[in-house]
N, C-alpha and C positions, 0 to 999 in steps of 0.2 A: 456528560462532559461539556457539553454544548450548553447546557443550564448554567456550569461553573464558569462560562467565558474562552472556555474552548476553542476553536477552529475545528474541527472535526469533518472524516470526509469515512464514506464505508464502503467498501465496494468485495462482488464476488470475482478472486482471480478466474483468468479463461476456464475454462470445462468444468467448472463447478458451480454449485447454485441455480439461480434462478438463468445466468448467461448462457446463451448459444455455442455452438460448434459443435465441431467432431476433433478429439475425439473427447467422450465425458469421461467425469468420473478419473479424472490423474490430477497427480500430482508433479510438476516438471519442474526442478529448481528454475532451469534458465527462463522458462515462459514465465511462470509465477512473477520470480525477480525482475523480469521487463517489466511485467503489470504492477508490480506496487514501486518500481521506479516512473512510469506514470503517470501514479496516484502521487507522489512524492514530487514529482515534478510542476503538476499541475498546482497543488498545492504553494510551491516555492513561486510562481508566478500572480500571486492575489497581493494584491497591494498591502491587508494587513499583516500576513506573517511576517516573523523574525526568523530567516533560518538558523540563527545561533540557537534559537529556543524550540525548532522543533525536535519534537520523539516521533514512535513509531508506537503500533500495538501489534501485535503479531501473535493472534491466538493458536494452541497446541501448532502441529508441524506448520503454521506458517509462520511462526515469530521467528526464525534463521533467516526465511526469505524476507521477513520485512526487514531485520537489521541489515542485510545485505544491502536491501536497498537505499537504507540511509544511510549509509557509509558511504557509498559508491558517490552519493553528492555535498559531503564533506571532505 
């Protein structure tokens, strides 16, 4: 996406992936949805986006929590 002119940002929600804590290995709507609001956040702060034009990607059960979280700053 980045190749196409993208903005592009990737990150692992808390307790999964490569990131730290306790506890591992969950899934928590509310915690999730803090973290890719954020990422959403930090995003809407770079001089070049357009928030009218941004999306989200939110792959298998995290694509609820990423819509969530773009909606929540529209």
């Amino acid at each position: 996406m980045a190749e196409r002119g993208f903005l592009t940002i990737a990150f692992d929600p808390s307790y999964t992936g490569e990131s730290g804590g306790e506890p591992r290995y969950i899934a928590s709507p509310d915690i999730n949805t803090e973290d890719f609001c954020t990422a959403v956040g930090f995003l809407y702060a770079q001089d070049k986006v357009l928030p009218e034009r941004m999306w989200i990607i939110g792959l298998c059960g995290w694509g609820g929590m990423a819509l969530n979280a773009l909606f929540i700053f529209r």
